[in-house]
C-alpha positions in Angstrom: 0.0 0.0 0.0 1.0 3.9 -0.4 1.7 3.3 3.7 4.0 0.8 3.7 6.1 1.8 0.5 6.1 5.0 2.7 6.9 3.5 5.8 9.8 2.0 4.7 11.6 5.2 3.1 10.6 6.9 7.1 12.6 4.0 8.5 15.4 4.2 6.1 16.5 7.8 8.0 15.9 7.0 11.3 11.9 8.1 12.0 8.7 6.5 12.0 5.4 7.5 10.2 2.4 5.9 11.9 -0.2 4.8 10.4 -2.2 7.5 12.4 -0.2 10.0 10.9 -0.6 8.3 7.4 -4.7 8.0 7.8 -5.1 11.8 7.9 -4.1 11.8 4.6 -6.9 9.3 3.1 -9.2 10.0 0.8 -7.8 13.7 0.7 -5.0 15.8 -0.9 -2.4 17.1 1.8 1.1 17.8 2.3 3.7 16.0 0.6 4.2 12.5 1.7 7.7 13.5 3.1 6.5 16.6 4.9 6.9 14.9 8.5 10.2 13.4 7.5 11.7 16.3 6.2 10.3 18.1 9.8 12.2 15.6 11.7 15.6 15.6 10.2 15.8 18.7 7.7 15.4 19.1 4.0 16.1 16.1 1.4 18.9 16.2 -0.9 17.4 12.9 -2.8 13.6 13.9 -2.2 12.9 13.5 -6.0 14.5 10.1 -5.9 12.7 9.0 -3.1 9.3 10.5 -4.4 10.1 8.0 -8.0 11.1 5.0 -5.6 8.1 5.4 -3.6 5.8 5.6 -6.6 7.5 2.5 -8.7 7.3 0.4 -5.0 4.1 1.6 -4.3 2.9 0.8 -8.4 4.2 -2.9 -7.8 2.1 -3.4 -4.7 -0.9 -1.8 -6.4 -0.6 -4.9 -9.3 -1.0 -7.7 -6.7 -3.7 -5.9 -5.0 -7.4 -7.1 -6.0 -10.8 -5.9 -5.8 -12.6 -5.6 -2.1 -14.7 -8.5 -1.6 -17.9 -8.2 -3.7 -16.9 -5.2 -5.4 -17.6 -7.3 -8.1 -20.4 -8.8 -7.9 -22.1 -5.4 -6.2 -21.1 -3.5 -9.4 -22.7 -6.0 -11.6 -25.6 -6.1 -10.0 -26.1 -2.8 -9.4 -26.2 -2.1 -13.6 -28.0 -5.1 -14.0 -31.2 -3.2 -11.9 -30.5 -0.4 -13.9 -28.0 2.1 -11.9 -25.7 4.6 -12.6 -22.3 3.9 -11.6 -20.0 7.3 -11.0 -16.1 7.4 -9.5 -16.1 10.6 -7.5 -12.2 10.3 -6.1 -9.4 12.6 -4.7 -7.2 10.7 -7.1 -6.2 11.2 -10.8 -8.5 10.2 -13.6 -5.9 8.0 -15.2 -4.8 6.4 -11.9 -8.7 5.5 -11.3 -9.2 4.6 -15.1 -5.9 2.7 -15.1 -6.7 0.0 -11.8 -10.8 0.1 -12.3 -9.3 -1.4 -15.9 -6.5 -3.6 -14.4 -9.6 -4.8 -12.6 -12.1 -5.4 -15.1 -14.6 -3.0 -14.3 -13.9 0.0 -15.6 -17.2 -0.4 -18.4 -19.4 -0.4 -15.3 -18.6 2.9 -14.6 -20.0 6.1 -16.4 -18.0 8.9 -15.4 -15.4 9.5 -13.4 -14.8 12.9 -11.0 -11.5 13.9 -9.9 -9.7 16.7 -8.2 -8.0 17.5 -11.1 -8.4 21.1 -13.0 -8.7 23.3 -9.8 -11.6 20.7 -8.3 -10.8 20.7 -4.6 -10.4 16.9 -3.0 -12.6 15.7 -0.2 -14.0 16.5 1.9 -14.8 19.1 0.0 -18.2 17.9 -2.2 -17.3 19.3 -5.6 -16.1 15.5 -7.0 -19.4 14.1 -6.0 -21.3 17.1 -7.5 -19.3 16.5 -10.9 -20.2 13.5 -11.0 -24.0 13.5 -10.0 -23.8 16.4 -12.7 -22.1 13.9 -15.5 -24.7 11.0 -14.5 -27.9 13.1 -14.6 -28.7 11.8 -11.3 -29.8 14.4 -7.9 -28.4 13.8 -5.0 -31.5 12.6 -3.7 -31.4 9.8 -6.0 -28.1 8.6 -5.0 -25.8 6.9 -3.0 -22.0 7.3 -2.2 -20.2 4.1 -0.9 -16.7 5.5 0.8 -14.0 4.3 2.9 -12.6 7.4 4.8 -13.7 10.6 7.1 -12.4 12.7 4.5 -14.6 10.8 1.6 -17.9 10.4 4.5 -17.8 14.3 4.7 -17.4 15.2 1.3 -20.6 12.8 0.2 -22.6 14.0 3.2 -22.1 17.8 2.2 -22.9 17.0 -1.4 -26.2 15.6 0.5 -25.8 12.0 -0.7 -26.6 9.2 1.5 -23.5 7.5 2.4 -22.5 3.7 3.1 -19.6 3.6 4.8 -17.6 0.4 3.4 -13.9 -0.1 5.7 -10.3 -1.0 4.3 -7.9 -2.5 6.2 -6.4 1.3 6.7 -9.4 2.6 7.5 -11.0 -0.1 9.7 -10.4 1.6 13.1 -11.5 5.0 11.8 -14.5 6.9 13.0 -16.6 6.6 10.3 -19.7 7.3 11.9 -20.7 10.4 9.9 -21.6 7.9 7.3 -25.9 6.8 7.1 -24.7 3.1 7.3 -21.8 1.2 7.8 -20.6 -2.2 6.5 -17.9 -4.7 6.8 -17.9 -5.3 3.1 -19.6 -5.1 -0.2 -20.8 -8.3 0.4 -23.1 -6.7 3.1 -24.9 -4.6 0.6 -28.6 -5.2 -0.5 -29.7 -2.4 -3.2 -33.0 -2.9 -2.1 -32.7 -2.2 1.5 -30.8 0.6 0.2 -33.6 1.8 -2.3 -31.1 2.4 -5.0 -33.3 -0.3 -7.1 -35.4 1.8 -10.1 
């Protein structure tokens, strides 16, 4: 994960990043990943090398890595009844394009909203809104499913009922802004949900 890739560089030079330190930072756009190193023990003379290392690491991990459980078999049922499917993420389009199609299910999907172009990350709303916008769908209408504080806040002030769905990074966050929370995908029932049309 981005964490331990992370991690590891911290250790290399003597400090440790926690992973509480590390989950302020999901779902959201904040300072540099070497910010708190370069606090503890000065200014980096290899900072771009580390930054490629990290990302060519982190890339590698990212390739092994599969889908949550029923992540799958949610999305495929949710267009199968007819939904919507939107990305609204504090990522880059072609980082979300790129794993939803390492994936497989990047054709379940009909936009995808990014912070990208001035478009502030969550929690601020404006992803969601984009992508309500791109889908033809009110919020009323609609449901986010997130995994973080920062992505819970930014669905609840675009006034979307949110299902709060854990990762392992995220499991012992409070996550309790969310309408509902769930252990996995596999929890989900659209018609409990009323996202069924």
């Amino acid at each position: 994960s981005s964490y331990e890739t992370a991690r590891e560089i911290y250790a290399e030079h003597g400090v440790e990043l926690t992973v509480a330190q590390w989950q302020t930072r999901i779902g959201t756009h904040g300072p540099h990943w070497l910010a708190d190193l370069e606090a503890e023990i000065g200014p980096l003379s290899d900072r771009e090398a580390l930054t490629e290392r990290r990302r060519l690491a982190h890339q590698e991990r990212l390739l092994a890595e599969q889908a949550l459980p029923g992540v799958a078999a949610f999305t495929t049922r949710a267009v199968d009844a007819g939904l919507v499917l939107a990305v609204a993420s504090s990522s880059s389009a072609a980082w979300v394009s790129d794993h939803l199609e390492r994936l497989g299910l990047l054709d379940r999907f009909a936009a995808i909203s990014t912070s990208e172009g001035g478009v502030p990350a969550k929690p601020e709303p404006d992803v969601y809104r984009r992508a309500l916008e791109a889908i033809g769908v009110d919020a009323t209408e609609a449901a986010a499913f997130e995994d973080s504080p920062n992505g819970i806040a930014a669905a609840k002030a675009a006034e979307l009922f949110c299902v709060a769905v854990p990762n392992r990074m995220t499991a012992g966050l409070d996550l309790t802004a969310a309408d509902v929370i769930v252990e996995s995908f596999l929890d989900i029932d659209l018609e409990h949900l009323g996202l069924r049309r």
